[in-house]
N, C-alpha and C positions, 0 to 999 in steps of 0.2 A: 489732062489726066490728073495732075496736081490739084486742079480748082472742084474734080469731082470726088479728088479723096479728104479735100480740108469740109466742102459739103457734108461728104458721110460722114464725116469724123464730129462737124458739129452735132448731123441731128443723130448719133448714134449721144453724145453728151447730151442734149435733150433729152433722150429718154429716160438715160439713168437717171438726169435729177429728176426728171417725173414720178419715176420709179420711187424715189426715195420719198417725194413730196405725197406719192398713195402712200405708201405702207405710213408715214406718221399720220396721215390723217385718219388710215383704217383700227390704229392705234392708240392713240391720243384720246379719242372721245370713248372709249370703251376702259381705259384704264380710268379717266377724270370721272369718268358716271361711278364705277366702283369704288373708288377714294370718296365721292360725295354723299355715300350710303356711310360709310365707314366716321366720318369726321360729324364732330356735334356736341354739343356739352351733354349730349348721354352718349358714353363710351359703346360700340356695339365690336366684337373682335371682325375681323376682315372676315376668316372660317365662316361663320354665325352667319354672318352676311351672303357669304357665298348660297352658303345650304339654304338657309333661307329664300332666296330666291330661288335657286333650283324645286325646292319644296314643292312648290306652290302646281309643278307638272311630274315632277319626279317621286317616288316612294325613298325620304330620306328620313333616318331614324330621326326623331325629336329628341337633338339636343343643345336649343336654349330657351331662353324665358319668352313669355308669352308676349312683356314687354318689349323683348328686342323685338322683336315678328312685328307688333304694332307699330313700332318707331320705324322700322324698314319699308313695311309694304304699306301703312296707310301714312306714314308723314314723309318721310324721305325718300321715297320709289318714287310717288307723284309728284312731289316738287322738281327733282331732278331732271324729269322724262318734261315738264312744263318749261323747264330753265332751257335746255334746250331744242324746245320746240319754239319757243318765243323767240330764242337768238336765231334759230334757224331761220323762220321766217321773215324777221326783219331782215337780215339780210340780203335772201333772195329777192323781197320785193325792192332793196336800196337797187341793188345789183341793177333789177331789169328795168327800175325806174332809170336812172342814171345811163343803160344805154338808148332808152325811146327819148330823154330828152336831151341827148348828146351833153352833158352835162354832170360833171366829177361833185357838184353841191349839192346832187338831191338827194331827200332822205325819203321814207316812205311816205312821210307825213306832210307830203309838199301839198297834197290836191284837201288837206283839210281833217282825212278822219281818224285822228287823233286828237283835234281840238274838237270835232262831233259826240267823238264815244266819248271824251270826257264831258261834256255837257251832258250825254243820259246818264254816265254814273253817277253824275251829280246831283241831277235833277231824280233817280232812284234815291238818293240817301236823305234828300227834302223828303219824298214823300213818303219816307221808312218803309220803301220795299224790302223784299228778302234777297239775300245774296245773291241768289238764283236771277231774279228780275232787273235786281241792277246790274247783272252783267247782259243780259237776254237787251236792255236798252243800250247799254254801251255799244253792243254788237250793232242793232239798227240804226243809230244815231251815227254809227261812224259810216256806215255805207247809206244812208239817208246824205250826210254831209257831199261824200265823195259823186251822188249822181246829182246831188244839187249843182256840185262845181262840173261837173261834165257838159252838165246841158245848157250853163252859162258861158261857158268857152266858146260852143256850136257858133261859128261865123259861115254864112253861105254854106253848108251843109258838109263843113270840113272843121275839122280841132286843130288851129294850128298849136304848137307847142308853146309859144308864147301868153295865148290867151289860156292855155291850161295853166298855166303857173300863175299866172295876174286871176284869174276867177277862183284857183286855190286861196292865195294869201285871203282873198275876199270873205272866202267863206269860213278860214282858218280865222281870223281876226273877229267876224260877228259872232261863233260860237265861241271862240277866248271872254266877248265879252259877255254873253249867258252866263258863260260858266262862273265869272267874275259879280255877275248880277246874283246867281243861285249863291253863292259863298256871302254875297250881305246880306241875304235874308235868312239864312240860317242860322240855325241855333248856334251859338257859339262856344257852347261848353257838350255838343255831343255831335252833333250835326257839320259843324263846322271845319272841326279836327279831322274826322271822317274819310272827310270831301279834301282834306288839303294831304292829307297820309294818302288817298287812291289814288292822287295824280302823282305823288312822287314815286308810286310803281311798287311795286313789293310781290312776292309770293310765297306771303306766312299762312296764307287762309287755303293755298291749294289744297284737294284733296282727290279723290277716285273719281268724281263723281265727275268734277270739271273735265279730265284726260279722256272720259266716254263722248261728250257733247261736241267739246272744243279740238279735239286729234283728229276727225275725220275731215272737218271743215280746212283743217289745215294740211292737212293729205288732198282733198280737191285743187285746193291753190296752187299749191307744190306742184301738183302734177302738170295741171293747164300750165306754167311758167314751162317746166322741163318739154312737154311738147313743143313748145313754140320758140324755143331757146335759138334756136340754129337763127329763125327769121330775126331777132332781134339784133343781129347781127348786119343785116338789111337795113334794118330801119333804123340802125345807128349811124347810118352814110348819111341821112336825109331821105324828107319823104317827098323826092321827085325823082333819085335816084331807084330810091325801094321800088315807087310806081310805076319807073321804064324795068324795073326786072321783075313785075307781073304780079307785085304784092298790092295787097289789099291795106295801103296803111292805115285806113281806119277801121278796117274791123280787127286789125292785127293791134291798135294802138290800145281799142275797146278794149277785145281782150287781156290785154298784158294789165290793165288798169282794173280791170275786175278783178282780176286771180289775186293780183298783188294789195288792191283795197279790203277784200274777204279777209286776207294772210294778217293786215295788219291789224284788221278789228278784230278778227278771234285773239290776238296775242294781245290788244290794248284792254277787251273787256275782262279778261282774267289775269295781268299782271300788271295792269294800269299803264302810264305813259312812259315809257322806258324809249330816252332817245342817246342816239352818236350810235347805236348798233346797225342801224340800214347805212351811215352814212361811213362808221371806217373800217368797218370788215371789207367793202367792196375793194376797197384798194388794197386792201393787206392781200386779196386773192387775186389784184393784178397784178402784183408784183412776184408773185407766187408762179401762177401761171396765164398770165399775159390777160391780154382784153378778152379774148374770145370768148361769147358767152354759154357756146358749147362746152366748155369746162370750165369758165368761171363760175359760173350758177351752181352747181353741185357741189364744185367747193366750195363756194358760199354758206353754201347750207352746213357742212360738217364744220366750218371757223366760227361760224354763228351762235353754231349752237354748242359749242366748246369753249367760244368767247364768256357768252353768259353764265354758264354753269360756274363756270370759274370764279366770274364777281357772284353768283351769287353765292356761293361759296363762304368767299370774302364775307359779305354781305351779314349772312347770319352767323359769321363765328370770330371776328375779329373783335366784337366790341360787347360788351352784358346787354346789351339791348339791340336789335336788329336794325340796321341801316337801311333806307329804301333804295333800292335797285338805281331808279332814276339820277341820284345822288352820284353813285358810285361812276356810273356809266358817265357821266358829264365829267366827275374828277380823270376819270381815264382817258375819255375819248375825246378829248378836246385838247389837253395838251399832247396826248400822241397825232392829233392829227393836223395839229400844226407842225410837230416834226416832222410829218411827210409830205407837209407840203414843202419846206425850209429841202426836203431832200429830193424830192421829184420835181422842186424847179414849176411846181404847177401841170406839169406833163401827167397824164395819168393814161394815155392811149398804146 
């Protein structure tokens, strides 16, 4: 009797810190988004802000400037909802990479297409495409890279996880050196700079046009990971153990590796390489709410995308000149993620 009330008494404490760990998350990104309309070296009042976005479906009298409207809904409405949309999905691809390869160091970027799509944006800005086209190749290039390394891993008509990280680096190292090859032949007084400002990440150029193109492909992703979430659960035991309980670990591996490659070319070809976000959100939300990837993943996605908004933030209003994302994310997420490893002993299950 005693052992079945100290039981209910834990998972009754369970819930309330559950309890409390939704409402800050249902909280947190909805306050951060309207503080990142509001902050900027053009002043816009909170009100202003409010109405104005209501505007835009509601009948509200017209009372501010034309400028505030244009600073809100075409520069700082789409950056924010891009800020985190890009944290979001790194995230969840770190998330569900790190449980298909049982493995607390991988980041999205392990199978390569991040060092792909930066090879088309690079290879766009040699050959003075338009913005539109250098991100359209970022996009291809990085999932070009990701089924290069897929069909190099294939041994005896199985991927073990070992030869997917060995035919990652492979193909992460030959585009590093493209991309290293495109920057010596470039111009170096227009071309050059370009090509070395798009890799360290940034989202000063977003605008309406990208959130039409780039939001739905990331609503696909999102969603294929959120279906399949429970199984990665399976296939984080091992794929012998998945395979005695009736799963399909390679179309289940395919999968997870698609959704998640899609996730992180749409976010690398429109805010360039921004890394340490797939790799230390995923632990912040196990320690949160445990491994399970039926509610790791969702949280994921709300810390992701409340991570970035936040440096990007930082980002454009700390300094007279705008710091690139990538920069930032490395000064944060590297010494926090050596505290957590100093604090979880290397344990991350």
């Amino acid at each position: 009797m005693m052992q079945k009330t100290q039981r209910t008494g834990k998972n009754k404490s369970t819930t309330r810190i559950s309890k409390k760990v939704m409402v800050l998350l249902i909280v947190l990104p909805v306050a951060l988004f309207l503080v990142s309309l509001v902050i900027g070296r053009y002043h816009v009042q909170f009100t202003n802000c409010v109405k104005i976005l209501l505007s835009t479906f509601l009948p509200i009298k017209h009372t501010w400037s034309d400028t505030d409207a244009v600073v809100i809904l075409q520069v700082r409405f789409p950056r924010a909802v891009m800020a985190m949309g890009i944290g979001a999905v790194l995230s969840i691809s770190g998330a569900s990479f790190q449980g298909i390869f049982r493995n607390p160091l991988v980041s999205p970027d392990i199978l390569g297409v991040s060092a792909a799509a930066g090879f088309g944006a690079a290879l766009g800005i040699l050959i003075s495409a338009d913005p539109a086209m250098i991100r359209v190749l970022a996009l291809l290039f990085g999932i070009i890279g990701v089924v290069i390394t897929y069909f190099l891993s294939r041994a005896y008509k199985s991927t073990p996880i070992v030869m997917l990280v060995l035919s990652g680096i492979v193909v992460s190292t030959f585009f590093a050196a493209l991309v290293s090859g495109t920057k010596l032949i470039a111009d170096p007084y227009s071309k050059l700079p370009a090509i070395t400002f798009w890799l360290m990440g940034g989202l000063n150029s977003i605008g309406l046009k990208d959130l039409v193109w780039t939001l739905p492909l990331m609503v696909v992703g999102v969603t294929g990971l959120l279906l399949v979430r429970w199984r990665i659960n399976i296939l984080s035991m091992g794929d012998e153990e998945a395979s005695s309980l009736g799963v399909n670990t390679e179309l289940l591996k395919a999968a997870v590796i698609l959704c998640s490659t899609l996730l992180t070319a749409a976010a690398v070809c429109v805010g360039g390489i921004i890394g340490w976000v797939g790799l230390v959100i995923p632990h912040i939300g196990r320690m949160l709410v445990g491994p399970d990837h039926r509610v790791l993943l969702p949280v994921c996605l709300v810390l992701g995308a409340v991570y970035l908004l936040a440096v990007d933030d930082v980002a454009r209003t700390i300094a007279a000149s705008e710091i690139p994302l990538g920069i930032l994310t490395a000064l944060i997420g590297a010494p926090f993620f050596g505290y957590l490893i100093r604090k979880t002993k290397g344990g991350w299950s």
